[in-house]
C-alpha positions as CSV (number, residue, x, y, z in Angstrom):
1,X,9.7,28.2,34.7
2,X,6.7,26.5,35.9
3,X,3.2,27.5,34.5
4,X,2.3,29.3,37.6
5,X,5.7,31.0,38.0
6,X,4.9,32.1,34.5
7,X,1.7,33.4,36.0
8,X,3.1,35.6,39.1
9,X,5.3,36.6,36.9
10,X,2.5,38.3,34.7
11,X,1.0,39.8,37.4
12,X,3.5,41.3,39.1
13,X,3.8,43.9,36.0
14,X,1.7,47.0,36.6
15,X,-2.0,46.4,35.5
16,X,-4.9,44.9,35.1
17,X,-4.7,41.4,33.0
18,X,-8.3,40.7,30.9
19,X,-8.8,37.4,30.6
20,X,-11.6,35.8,28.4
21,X,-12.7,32.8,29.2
22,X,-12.5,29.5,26.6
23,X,-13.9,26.4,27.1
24,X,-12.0,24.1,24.6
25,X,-8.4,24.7,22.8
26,X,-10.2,26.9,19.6
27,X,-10.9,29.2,21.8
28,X,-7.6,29.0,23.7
29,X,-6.0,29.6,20.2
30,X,-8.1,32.7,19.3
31,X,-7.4,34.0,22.3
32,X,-3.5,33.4,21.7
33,X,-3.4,34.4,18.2
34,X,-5.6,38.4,19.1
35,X,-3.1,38.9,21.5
36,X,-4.3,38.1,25.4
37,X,-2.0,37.4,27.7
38,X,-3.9,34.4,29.9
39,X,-7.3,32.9,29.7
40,X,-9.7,31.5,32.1
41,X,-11.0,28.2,31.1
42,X,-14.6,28.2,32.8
43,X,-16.3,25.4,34.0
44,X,-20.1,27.4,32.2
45,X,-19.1,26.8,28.9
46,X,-16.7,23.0,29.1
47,X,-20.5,21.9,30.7
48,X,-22.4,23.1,28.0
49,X,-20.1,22.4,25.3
50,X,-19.3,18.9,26.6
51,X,-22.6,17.4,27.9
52,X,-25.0,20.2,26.7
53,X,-26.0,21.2,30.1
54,X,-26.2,23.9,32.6
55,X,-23.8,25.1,35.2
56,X,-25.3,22.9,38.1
57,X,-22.8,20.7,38.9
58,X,-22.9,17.7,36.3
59,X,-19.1,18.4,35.2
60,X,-16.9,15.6,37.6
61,X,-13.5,16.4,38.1
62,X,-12.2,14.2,35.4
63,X,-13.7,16.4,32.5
64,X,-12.9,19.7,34.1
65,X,-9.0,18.5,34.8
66,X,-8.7,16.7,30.7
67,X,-10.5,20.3,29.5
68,X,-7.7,22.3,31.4
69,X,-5.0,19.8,30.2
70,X,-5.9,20.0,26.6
71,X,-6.5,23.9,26.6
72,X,-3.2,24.2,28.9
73,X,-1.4,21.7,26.1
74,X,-3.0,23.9,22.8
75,X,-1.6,27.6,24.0
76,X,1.4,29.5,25.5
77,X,-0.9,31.2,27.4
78,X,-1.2,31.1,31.2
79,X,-4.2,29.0,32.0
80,X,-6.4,29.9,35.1
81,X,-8.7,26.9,35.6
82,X,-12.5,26.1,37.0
83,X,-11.9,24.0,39.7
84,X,-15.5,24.3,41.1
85,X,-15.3,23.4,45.3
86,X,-11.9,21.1,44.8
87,X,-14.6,18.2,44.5
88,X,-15.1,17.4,48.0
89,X,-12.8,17.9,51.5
90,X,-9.5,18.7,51.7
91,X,-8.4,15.2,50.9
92,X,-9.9,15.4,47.8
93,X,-8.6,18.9,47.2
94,X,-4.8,17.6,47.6
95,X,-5.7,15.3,44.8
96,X,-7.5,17.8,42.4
97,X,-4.7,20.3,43.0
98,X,-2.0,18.0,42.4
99,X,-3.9,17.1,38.8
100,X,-3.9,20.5,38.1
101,X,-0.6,21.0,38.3
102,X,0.3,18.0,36.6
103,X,-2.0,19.5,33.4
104,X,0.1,21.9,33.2
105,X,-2.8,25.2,34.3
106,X,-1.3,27.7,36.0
107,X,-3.7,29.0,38.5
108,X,-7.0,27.6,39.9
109,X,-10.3,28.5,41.3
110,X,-11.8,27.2,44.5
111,X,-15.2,28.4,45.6
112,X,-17.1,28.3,49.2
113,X,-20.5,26.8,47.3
114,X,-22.2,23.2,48.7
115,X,-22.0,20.3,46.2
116,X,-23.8,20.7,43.7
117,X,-22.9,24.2,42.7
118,X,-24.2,26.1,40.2
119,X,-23.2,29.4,38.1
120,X,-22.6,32.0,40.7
121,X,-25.3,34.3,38.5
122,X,-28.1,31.7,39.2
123,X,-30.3,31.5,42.1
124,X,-30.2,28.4,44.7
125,X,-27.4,28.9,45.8
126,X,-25.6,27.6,49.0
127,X,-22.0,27.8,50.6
128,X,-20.6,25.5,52.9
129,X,-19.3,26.8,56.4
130,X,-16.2,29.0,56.0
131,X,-14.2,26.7,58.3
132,X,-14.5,24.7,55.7
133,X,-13.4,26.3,52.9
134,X,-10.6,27.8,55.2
135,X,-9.6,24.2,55.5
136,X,-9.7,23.6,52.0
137,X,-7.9,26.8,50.4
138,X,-4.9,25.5,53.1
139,X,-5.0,22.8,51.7
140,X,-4.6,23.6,48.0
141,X,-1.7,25.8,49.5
142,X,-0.2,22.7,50.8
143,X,-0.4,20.9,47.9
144,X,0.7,23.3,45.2
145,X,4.1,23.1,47.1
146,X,6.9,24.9,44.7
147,X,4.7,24.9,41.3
148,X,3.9,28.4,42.3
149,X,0.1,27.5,41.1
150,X,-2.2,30.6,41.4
151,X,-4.8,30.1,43.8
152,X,-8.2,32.6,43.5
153,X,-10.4,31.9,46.2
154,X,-14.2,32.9,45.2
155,X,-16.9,33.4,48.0
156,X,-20.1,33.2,46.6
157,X,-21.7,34.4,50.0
158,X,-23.2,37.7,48.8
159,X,-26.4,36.1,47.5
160,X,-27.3,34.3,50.4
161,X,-25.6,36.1,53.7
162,X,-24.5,39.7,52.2
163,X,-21.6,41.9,50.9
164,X,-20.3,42.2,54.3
165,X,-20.4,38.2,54.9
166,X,-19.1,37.6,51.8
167,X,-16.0,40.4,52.7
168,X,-15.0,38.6,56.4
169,X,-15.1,34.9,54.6
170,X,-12.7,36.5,52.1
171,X,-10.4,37.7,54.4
172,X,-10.4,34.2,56.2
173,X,-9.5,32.6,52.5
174,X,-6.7,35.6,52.0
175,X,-5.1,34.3,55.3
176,X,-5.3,31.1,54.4
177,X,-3.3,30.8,51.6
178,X,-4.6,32.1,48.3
179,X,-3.2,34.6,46.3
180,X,-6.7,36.7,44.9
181,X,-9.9,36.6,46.1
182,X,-13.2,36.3,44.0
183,X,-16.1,37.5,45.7
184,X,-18.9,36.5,42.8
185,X,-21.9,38.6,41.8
186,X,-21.4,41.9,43.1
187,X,-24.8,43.7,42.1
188,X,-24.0,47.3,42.5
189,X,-20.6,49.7,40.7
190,X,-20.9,50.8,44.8
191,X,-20.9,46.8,46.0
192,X,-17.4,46.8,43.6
193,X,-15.9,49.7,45.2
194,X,-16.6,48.5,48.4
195,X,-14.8,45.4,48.1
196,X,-12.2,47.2,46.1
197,X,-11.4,49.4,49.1
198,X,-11.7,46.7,51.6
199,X,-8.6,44.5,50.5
200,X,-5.5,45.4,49.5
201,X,-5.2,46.6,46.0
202,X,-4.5,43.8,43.1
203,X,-5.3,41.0,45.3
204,X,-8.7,41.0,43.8
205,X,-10.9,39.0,40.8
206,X,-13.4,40.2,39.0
207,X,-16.0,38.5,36.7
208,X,-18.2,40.3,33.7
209,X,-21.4,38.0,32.4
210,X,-23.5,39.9,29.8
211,X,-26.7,39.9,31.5
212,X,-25.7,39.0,34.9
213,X,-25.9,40.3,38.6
214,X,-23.1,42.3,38.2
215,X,-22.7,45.7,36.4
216,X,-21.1,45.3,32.7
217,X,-18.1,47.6,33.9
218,X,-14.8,47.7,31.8
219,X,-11.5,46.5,32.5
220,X,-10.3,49.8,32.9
221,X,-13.1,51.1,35.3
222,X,-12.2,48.0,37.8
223,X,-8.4,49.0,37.3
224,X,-9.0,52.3,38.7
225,X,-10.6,50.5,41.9
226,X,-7.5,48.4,42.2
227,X,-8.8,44.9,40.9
228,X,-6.0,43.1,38.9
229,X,-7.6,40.5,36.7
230,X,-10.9,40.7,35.5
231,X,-12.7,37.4,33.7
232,X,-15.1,38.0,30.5
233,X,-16.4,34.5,31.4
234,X,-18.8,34.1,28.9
235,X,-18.5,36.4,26.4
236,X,-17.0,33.9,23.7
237,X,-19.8,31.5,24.5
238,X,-22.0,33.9,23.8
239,X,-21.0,35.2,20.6
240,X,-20.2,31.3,19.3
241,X,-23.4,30.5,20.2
242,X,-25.0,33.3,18.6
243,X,-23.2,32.8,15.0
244,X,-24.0,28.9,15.0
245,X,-27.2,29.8,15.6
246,X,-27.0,32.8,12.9
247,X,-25.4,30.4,10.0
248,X,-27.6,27.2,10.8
249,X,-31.3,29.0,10.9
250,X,-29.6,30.7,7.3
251,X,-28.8,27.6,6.3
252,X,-32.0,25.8,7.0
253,X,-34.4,29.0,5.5
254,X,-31.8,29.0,2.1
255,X,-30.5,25.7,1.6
256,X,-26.9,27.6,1.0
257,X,-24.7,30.0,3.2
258,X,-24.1,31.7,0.3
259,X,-25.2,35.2,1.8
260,X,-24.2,34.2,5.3
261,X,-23.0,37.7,7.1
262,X,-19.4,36.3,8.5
263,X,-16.6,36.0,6.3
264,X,-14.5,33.0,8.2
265,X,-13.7,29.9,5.8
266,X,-11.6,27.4,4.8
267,X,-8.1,29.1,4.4
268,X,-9.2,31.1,7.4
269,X,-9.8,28.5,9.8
270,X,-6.5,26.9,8.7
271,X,-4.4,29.9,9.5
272,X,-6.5,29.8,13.2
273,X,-5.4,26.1,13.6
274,X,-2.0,26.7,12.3
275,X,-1.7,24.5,9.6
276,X,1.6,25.8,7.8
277,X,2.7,25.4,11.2
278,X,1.9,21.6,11.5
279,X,2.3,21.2,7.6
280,X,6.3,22.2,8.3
281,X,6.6,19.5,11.2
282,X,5.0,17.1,8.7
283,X,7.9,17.7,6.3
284,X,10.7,17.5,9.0
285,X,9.7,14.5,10.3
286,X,8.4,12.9,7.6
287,X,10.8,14.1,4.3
288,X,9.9,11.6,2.1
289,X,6.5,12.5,1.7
């Protein structure tokens, strides 16, 4: 069974699927290990982990298809991938779509925003005509052909043109081929609801950022409205941040992490990276060492 098979399998069970978002295979084994059942590698924190740098754009193609590859390749988990805008027209989205299923991810994102884009949750934002992105989410269709790849569509019209704008181009994308629809940065519980009851229940994608434009609902309260997977897309980049940041001002006011309020170390980590596991191959392979 193909990785998005595998996918629309998942969500064709009852439910809303939570999905935190990873941006290198760590992550994608943490997520694994806790018990998700798909992740959501986002292209916020493959930027900043990767070239230091915001969400605006600076992330080509190339690095966002190897991160999905090697998170795809480090977990049994479903992998929903950042695709940004498909990196140009409809050409251009045939080829990134064809690398995407070729590294193995089984569902992607497209979004309506002009080159460059940014985080939906920043300002200066701008979308590109809907004919456009109509074009463009046919043409991922076209050339997922039988892998069954997921396709969200995300709109991020709602900060420039409205709720109501951002609704019509989502039914547009709907028609045109993808499976769910992301309309990014709701600001309102209402502005939720409202999409919730405009489309038809568990076509829809929802997004949490701690501190963003949109309320800091649970995955239960968007269940009840009828969304069906619901992206914590920062969450771990926030808390990883947060404990480097913790253990290395610690470490430079001490001289030690002895004292250091986490209680992670070395047999830990090996158990998250599977060592026994890799130790065992190792031995099979290699008997006479």
């Amino acid at each position: 069974m193909t990785a998005g098979n595998r996918l629309r399998h998942l969500l064709a069970n009852p439910g809303i699927r939570i999905a935190p978002a990873v941006y290198d295979c760590l992550g994608a084994l943490v997520a694994e290990q806790v018990g998700f059942e798909l992740i959501f590698s986002g292209g916020f924190g493959i930027s900043a982990s990767r070239l230091g740098k915001p969400d605006m754009g600076y992330l080509t193609a190339t690095e966002m298809i190897d991160a999905a590859r090697a998170i795809a390749r480090a977990t049994r988990l479903p992998v929903i991938a950042d695709m940004d805008t498909g990196y140009g027209n409809p050409l251009n989205v045939v080829r990134t779509v064809e690398e995407a299923v070729a590294a193995g991810v089984a569902g992607i994102i497209l979004e309506d925003q002009a080159w460059p884009k940014r985080c939906g949750h920043m300002e200066g934002k701008q979308v590109i005509d809907v004919e456009e992105h109509v074009e463009k989410i046919a043409a991922a269709r076209h050339a997922a052909a039988d892998s069954g790849l997921v396709i969200v569509a995300r709109t991020d019209a709602r900060a420039m043109h409205g709720l109501e704008e951002a609704m019509l181009r989502g039914e547009r994308y709907l028609e045109a081929g993808a499976d769910l629809l992301f309309v990014e940065a709701p600001r309102t519980r209402e502005e939720l609801v409202t999409v919730a009851q405009h489309f038809p229940r568990n076509h829809l994608f929802a997004n949490i950022i701690e501190g963003g434009k949109t309320p800091n609902l649970s995955a239960s309260e968007l269940e009840a409205m009828g969304y069906k997977i619901v992206v914590f897309a920062l969450s771990g980049l926030f808390a990883a941040t947060e404990a480097i940041q913790n253990c290395f001002t610690h470490l430079k006011n001490h001289g030690t992490t002895e004292g250091l309020a986490h209680h992670m170390d070395f047999n830990g980590f090996e158990q998250v990276i599977r060592l026994d596991w890799h130790h065992a191959l190792e031995q099979k392979l290699m008997p006479r060492r």
